[in-house]
N, C-alpha and C positions, 0 to 999 in steps of 0.2 A: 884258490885257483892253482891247477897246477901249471909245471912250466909248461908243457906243447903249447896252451892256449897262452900263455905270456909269452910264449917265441910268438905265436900264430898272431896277436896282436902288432906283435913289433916289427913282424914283415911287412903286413898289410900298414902300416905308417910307412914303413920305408919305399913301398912300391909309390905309394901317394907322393911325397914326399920329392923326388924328382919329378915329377908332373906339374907341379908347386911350383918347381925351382923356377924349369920354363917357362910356364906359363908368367912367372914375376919377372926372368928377365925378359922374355919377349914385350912385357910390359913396357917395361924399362926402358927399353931398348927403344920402341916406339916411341913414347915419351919424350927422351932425347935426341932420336931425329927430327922431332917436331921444332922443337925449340932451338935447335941447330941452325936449320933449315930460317927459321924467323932470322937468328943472329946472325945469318950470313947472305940478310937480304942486302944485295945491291944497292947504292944508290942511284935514285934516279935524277933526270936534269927535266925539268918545266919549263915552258919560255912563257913570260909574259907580254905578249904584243901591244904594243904602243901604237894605237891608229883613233884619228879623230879625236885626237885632244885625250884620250882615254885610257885607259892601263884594262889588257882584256885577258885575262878576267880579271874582275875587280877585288875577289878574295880568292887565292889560291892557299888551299889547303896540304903540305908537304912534307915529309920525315925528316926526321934530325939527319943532317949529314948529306940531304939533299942538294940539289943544283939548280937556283934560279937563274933563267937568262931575261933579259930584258930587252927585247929588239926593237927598235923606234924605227916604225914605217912611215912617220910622219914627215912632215920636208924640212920641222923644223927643230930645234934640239929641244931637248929634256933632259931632266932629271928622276932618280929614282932615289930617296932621299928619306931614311929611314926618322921620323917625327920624335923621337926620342936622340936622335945626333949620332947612334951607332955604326950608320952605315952611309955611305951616298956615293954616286955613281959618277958625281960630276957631270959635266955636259955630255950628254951622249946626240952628236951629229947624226942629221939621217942615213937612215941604210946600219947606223951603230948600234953597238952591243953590251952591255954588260954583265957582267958574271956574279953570283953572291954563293957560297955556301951557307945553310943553311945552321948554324950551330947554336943557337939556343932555343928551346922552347919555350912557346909561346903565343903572343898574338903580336906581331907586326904594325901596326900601320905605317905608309908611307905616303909620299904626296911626292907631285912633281914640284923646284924650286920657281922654276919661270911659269908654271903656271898652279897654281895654288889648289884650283880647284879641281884637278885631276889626283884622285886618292885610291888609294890599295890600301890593300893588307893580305901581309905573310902569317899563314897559323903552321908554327911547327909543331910538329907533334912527337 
């Protein structure tokens, strides 16, 4: 082979060859705004209402780093009171409120203290 057709290959790679580059980092590039864009979702805050003796809704599904609120509409107090001992709210009076970040994943349940058969459950994810 002689050279001109070995220059003549070597160019035709090299014209390709930046067309490549782009096209991988635009790849790229896309890619990591996507994943970005995940990592730098927000947290968000849920409330779970307390009405008729009941925690509504009954399984709130939420991200790590989330914010549950617990409002009791009820006239009478409650608790929000994690069945494994991690967490509890104490008496929360009506018209009250309480606050939980959400930091482990998992599955939750919780019940109220004063009345037993009122139950939840937190799924973090």
């Amino acid at each position: 082979m002689g050279r001109a057709a070995r220059s003549g290959r070597w160019c035709a790679r090299r014209r390709v060859t930046p067309l490549l580059l782009v096209a991988a980092t635009v790849a790229a590039a896309t890619v990591a705004a996507g994943a970005s864009a995940c990592a730098r979702r927000r947290p968000q805050t849920h409330t779970v209402a307390i009405r008729r003796f009941a925690f509504q809704p009954a399984t709130l599904a939420v991200a790590q780093g989330d914010t549950v609120v617990w409002a009791n509409g009820d006239i009478v107090p409650h608790t929000a009171t994690a069945r494994d001992g991690s967490w509890d709210s104490a008496s929360l009076a009506a018209d009250g409120r309480w606050r939980l970040v959400a930091a482990r994943p998992g599955r939750h349940p919780y019940y109220c203290v004063f009345h037993p058969s009122m139950q939840g459950v937190i799924e973090v994810r």
